[in-house]
C-alpha positions as semicolon CSV with decimal commas, in nm:
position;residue;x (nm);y (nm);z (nm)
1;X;18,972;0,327;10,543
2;X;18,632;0,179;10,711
3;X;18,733;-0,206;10,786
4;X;18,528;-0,461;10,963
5;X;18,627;-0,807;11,126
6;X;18,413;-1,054;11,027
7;X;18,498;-1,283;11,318
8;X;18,396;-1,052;11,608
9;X;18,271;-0,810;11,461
10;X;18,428;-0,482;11,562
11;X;18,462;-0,169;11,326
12;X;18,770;-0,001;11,304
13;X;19,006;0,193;11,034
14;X;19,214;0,015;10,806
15;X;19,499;-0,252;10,906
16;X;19,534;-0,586;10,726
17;X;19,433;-0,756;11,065
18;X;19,157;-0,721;11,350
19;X;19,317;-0,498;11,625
20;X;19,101;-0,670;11,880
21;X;19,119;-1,046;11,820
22;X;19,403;-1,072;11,563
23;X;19,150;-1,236;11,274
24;X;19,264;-1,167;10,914
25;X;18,927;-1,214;10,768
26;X;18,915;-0,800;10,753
27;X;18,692;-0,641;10,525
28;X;18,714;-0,306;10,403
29;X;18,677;-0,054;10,167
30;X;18,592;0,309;10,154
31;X;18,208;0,263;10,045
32;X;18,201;-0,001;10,335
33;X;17,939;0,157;10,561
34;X;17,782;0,350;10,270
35;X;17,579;0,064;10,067
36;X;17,283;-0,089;10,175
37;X;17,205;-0,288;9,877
38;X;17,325;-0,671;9,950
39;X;17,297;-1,002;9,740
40;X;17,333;-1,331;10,017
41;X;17,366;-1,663;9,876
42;X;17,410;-1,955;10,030
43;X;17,707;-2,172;9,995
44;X;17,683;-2,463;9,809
45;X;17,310;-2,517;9,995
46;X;17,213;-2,826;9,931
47;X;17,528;-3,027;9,946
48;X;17,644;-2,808;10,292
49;X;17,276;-2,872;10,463
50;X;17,366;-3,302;10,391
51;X;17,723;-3,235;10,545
52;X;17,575;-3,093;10,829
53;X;17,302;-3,340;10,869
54;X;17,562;-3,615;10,797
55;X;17,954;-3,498;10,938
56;X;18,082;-3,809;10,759
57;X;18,038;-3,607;10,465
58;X;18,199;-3,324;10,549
59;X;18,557;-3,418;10,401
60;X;18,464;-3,585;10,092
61;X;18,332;-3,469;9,748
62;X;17,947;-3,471;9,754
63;X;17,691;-3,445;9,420
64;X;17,393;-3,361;9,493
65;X;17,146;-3,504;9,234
66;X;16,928;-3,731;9,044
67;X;17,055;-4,070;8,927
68;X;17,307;-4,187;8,706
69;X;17,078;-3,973;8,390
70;X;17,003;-3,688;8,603
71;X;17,160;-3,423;8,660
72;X;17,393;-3,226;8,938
73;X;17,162;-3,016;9,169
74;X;17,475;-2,865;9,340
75;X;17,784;-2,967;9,455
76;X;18,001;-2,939;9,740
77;X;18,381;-2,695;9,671
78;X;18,547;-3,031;9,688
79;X;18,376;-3,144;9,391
80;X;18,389;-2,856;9,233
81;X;18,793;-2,852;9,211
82;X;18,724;-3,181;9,044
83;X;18,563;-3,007;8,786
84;X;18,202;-3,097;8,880
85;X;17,927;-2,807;8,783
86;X;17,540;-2,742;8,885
87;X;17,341;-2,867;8,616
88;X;17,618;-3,115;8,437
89;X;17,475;-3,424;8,338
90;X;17,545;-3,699;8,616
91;X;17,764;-3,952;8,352
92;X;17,986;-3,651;8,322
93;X;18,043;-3,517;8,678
94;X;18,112;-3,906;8,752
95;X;18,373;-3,921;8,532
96;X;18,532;-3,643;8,654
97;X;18,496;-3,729;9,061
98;X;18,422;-4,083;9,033
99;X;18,476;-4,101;9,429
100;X;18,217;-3,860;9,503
101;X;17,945;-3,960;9,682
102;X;17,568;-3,881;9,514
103;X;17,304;-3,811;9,712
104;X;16,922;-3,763;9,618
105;X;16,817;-3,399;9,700
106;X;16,576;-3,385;10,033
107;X;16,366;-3,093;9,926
108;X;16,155;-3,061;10,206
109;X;16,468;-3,025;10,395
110;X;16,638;-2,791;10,225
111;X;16,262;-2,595;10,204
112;X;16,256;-2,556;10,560
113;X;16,636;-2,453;10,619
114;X;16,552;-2,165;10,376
115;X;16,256;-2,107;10,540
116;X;16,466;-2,055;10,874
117;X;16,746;-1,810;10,664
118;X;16,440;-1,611;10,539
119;X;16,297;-1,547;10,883
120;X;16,650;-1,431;10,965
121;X;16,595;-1,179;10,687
122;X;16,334;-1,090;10,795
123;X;16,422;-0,932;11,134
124;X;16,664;-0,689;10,943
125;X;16,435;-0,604;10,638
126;X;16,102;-0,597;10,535
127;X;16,251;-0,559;10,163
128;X;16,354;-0,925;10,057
129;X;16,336;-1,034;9,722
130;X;16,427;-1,461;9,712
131;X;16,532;-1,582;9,401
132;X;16,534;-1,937;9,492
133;X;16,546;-2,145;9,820
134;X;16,919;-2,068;9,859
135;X;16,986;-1,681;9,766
136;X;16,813;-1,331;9,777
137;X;16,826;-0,953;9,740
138;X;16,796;-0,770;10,049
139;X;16,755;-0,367;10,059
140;X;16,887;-0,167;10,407
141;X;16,866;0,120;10,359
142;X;16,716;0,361;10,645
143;X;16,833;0,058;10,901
144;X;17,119;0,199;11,079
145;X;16,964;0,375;11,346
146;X;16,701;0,079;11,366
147;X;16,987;-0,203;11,429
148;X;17,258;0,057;11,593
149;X;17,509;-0,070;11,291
150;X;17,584;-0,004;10,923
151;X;17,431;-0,303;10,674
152;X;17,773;-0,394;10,636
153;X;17,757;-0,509;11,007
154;X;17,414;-0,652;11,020
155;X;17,470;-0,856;10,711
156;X;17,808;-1,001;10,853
157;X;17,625;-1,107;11,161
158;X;17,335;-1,260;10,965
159;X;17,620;-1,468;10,815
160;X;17,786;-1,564;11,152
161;X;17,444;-1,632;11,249
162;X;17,382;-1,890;10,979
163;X;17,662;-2,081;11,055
164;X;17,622;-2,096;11,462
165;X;17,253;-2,195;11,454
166;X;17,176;-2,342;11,136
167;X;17,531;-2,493;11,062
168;X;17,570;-2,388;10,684
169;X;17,736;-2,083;10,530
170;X;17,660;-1,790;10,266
171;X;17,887;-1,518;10,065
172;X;17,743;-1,165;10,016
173;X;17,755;-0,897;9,764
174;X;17,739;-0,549;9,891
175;X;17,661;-0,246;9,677
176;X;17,452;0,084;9,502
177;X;17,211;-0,157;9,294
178;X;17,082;-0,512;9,240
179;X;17,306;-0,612;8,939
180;X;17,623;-0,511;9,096
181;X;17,537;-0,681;9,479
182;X;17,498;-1,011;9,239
183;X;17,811;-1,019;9,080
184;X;17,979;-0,917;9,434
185;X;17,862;-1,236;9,574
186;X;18,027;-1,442;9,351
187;X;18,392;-1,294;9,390
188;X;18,497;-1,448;9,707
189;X;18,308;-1,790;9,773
190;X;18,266;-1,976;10,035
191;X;18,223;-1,748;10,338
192;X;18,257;-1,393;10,086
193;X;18,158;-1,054;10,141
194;X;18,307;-0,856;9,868
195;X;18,197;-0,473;9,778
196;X;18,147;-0,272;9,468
197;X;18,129;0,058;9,566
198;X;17,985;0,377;9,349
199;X;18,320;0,483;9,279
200;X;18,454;0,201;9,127
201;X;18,251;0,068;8,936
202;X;18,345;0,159;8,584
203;X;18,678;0,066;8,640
204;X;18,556;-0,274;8,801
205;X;18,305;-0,324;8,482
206;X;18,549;-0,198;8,227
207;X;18,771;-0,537;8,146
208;X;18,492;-0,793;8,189
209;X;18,407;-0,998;7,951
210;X;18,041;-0,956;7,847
211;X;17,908;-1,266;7,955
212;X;17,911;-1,112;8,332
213;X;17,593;-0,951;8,245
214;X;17,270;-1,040;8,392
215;X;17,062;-1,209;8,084
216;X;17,366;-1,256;7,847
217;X;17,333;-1,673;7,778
218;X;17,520;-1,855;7,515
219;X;17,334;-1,724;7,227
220;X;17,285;-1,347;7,319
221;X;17,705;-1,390;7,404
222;X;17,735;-1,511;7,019
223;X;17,541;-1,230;6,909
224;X;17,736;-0,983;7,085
225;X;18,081;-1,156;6,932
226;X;17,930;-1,107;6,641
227;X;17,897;-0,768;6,658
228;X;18,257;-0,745;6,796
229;X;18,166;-0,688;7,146
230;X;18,301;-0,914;7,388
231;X;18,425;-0,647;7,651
232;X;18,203;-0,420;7,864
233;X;18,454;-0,166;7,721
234;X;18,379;-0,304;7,373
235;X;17,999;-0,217;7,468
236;X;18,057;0,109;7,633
237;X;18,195;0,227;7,337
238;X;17,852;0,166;7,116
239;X;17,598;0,463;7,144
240;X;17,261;0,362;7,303
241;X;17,068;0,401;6,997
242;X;17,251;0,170;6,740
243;X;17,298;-0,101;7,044
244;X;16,879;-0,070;7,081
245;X;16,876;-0,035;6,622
246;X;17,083;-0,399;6,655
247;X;16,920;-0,594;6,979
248;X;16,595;-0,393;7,024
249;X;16,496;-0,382;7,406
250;X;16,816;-0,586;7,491
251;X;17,033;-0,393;7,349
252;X;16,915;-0,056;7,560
253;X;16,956;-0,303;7,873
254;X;17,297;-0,388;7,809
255;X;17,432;-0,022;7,742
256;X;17,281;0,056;8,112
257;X;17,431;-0,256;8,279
258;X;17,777;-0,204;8,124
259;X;17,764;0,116;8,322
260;X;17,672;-0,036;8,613
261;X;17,361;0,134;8,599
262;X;17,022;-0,085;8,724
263;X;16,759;0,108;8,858
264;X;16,513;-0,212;8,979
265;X;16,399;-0,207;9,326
266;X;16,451;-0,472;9,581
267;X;16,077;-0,605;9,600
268;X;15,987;-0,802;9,871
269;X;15,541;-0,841;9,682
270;X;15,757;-0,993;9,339
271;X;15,515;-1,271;9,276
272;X;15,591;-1,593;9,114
273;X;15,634;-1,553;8,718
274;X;15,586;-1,908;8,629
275;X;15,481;-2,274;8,797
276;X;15,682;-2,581;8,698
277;X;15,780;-2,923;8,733
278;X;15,989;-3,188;8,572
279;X;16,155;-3,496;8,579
280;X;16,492;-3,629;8,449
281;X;16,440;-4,039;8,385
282;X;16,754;-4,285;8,465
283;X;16,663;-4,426;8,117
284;X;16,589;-4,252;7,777
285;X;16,174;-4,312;7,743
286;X;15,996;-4,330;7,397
287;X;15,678;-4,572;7,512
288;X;15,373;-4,293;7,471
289;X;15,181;-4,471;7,754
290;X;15,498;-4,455;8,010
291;X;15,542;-4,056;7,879
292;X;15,198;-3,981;7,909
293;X;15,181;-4,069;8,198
294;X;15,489;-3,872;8,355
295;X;15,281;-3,604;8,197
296;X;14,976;-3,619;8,376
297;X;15,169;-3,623;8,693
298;X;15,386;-3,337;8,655
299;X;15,027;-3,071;8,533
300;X;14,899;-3,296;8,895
301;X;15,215;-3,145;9,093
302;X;15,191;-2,786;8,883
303;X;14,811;-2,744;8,957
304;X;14,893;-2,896;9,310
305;X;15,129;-2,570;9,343
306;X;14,892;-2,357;9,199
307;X;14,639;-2,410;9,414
308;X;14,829;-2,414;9,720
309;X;14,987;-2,040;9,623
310;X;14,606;-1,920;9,481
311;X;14,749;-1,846;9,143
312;X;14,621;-1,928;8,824
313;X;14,841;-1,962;8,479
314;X;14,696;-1,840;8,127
315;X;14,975;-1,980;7,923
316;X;15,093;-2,357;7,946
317;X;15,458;-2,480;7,879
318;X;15,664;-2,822;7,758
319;X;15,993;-2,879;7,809
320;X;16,155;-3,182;7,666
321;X;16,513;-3,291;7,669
322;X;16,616;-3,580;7,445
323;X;16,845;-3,833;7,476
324;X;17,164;-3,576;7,279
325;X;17,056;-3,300;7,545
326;X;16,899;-3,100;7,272
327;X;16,638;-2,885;7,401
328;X;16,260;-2,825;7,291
329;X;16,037;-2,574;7,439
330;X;15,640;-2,497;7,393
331;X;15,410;-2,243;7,503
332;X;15,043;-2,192;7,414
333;X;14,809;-1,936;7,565
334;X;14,471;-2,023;7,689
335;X;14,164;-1,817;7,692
336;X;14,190;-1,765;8,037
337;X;14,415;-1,884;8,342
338;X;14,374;-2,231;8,472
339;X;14,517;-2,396;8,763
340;X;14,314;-2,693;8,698
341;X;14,544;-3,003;8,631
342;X;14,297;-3,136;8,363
343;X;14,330;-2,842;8,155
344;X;14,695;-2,859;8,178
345;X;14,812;-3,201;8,093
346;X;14,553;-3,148;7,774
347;X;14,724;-2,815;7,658
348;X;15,074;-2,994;7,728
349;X;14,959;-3,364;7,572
350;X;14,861;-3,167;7,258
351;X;15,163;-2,961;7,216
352;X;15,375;-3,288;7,278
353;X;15,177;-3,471;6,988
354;X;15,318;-3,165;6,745
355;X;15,651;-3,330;6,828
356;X;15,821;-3,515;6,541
357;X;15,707;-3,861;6,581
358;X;15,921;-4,108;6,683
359;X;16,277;-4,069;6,919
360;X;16,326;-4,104;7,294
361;X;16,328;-3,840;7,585
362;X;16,555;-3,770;7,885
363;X;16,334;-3,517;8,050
364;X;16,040;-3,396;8,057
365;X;15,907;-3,102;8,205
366;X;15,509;-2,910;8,265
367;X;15,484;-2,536;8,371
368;X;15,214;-2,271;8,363
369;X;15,313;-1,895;8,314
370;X;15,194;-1,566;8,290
371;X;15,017;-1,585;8,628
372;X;14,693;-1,428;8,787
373;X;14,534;-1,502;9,138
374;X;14,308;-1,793;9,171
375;X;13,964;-1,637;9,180
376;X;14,079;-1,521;8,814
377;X;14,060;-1,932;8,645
378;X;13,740;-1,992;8,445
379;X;13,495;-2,167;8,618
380;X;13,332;-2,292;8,279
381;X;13,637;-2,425;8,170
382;X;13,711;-2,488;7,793
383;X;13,391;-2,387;7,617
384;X;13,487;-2,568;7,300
385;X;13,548;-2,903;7,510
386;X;13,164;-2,958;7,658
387;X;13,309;-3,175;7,967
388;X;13,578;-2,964;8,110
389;X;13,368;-2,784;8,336
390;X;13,246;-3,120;8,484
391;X;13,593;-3,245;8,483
392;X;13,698;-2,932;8,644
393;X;13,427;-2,989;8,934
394;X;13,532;-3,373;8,992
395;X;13,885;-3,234;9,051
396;X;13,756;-2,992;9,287
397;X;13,578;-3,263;9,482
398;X;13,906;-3,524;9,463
399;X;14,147;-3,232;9,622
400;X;13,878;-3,198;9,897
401;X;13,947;-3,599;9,975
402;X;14,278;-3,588;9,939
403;X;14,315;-3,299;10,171
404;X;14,122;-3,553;10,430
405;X;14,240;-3,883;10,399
406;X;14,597;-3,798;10,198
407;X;14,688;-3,743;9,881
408;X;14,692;-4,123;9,787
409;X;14,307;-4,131;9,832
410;X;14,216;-4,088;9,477
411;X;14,504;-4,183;9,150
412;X;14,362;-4,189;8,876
413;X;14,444;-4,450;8,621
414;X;14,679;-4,262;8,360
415;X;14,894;-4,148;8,711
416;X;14,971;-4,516;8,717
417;X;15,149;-4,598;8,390
């Protein structure tokens, strides 16, 4: 069977250990050098780049996050035996690993060590499709000859490469198609590299539970249970057109991806499908004036982004958490794409005064979606508001000074509150 050490590197058949320096961390299989479709993900990123930047860390439990009402960003594997999850409230994952040490997240930090991983990428494949600042698709096929190895070996060396030069670590996923690669990576972290090969894959898909699935959330899960499928072999047992007479478009999805079949390219052009900010506060907020004025920062830092990437969004979004963590999401589409901060925190400040009056909020959050390029935002503005477009125009002119003399130049009085 094809079998690769991971420690130095060499190929060689089978054996449960590297016949040239002894290492157990042997990978093989017999689709090993056949694949070329590969998920990376970092390690724990953000938590692993402040343990490298700080080696007093590196043996303790480390949160990284917002304050005591935030939220975990990530968390280091130490934490994580604690119980300690991404995205659990920061009361909770205290309680759990009260002597874990919380750190705010360094963003520009962590922006640039992904920025170094990418170029990495980048000198094995054109075809790189990020999904955040820590993980991506990458698509090798036709590379062999180019690199003299198999994508197998190439992505094990990016790997080794990570942690020599840039000190932090990453699991990969190899296999036939995007979905599959995905799920790989998660099967053997830290420091993974598992394979699903062609072969197996039925039997590897047949047992899992359903919420494995790309897509499947809480409430589609439910849904499915409902139905009585909470296998993929409960699901592989439904023809495709009463799954699609049930779920509609999600239901033909799910018959393909039970069958580990997922036909999306790795694109390296995918463009941005939505803008956003937010903010989680240490203290519930229901002042207006104090809430307005988060507002009118966060459609600040979304147009800010917007302009920086040349993209305009037609549709604008809310996001608002309240104090119980329930959830409430707008959208309203505009009659035409904007990246115009104005425009923004109006479309947002009237969908928030549709809220329920009354009650206080945890977070708060501003995004534009369905994007377009720049030159594509109207000029005029909104023709049913006379001073937009001159509104629009003073913006204009304040990002010019702010790009001089900084980007405290010009506040304007609402940004204050």
């Amino acid at each position: 069977m094809p079998a690769l050490c991971r420690s130095c590197l060499v190929s060689f058949d089978g054996g449960s250990r590297c016949p040239s320096c002894r290492s157990p961390r042997v990978l093989a299989h017999p689709e090993l050098f056949d694949l070329s479709i590969a998920h990376m993900d970092c390690d724990a990123f953000y938590a692993s780049v402040e343990k490298r930047d700080n080696p007093a860390l590196r043996d303790r439990p480390l949160i990284v996050g917002g304050g005591t009402r935030g939220v975990v960003s990530t968390c280091c594997y130490i934490a994580r035996i604690s119980g300690v999850r991404s995205a659990m409230p920061m009361f909770q994952a205290l309680r759990l690993c009260p002597e874990a040490v919380v750190i705010r997240p360094r963003m520009q930090v962590y922006a640039e060590v992904s920025r170094q991983v990418r170029a990495m990428m980048a000198g094995l494949t054109p075809l790189i499709e990020p999904l955040s600042l820590d993980e991506a698709f990458l698509d090798l096929t036709g590379t062999t000859r180019l690199h003299g190895a198999p994508p197998a070996v190439v992505l094990a060396r990016l790997t080794r490469r990570m942690e020599e030069e840039l000190g932090i670590s990453g699991s990969v996923g190899l296999s036939h198609n995007k979905f599959l690669a995905k799920i790989a990576s998660d099967l053997d972290k830290p420091r993974g590299f598992s394979v699903i090969g062609r072969a197996e894959t039925l039997a590897f898909l047949t047992p899992k539970p359903v919420r494995i699935l790309w897509g499947v959330g809480t409430a589609t899960q439910a849904a499915l249970e409902r139905a009585g499928i909470r296998t993929l072999a409960d699901l592989q047992r439904w023809e495709p057109g009463d799954l699609i007479a049930r779920f509609g478009r999600t239901g033909e999805r799910l018959w393909h991806l039970a069958r580990g079949e997922d036909h999306r390219r790795v694109d390296g052009d995918e463009k941005p499908k939505s803008i956003s900010k937010e903010t989680t506060f240490d203290e519930d907020i229901a002042d207006m004036d104090l809430l307005d004025g988060h507002l009118w920062r966060l459609a600040v830092g979304v147009a800010d982004r917007a302009k920086a990437k040349d993209l305009a969004g037609r549709t604008v979004i809310l996001k608002l958490k309240r104090g119980d963590f329930s959830q409430i999401s707008r959208r309203h589409s505009l009659p035409a794409p904007t990246q115009i901060a104005d425009c923004i925190y109006g479309e947002a400040r009237r969908m928030f005064d549709q809220m329920p009056k009354g009650g206080a909020y945890r977070l708060l959050g501003v995004g534009i979606a369905d994007l377009a390029p720049g030159g594509a935002a109207d000029p005029a503005g909104d023709l049913l508001d006379p001073q937009a477009a001159a509104r629009a125009k003073a913006e204009r002119a304040t990002d010019a000074i702010r790009a001089k003399f900084g980007r405290d130049a010009i506040i304007k009085g609402r940004a204050l509150r």
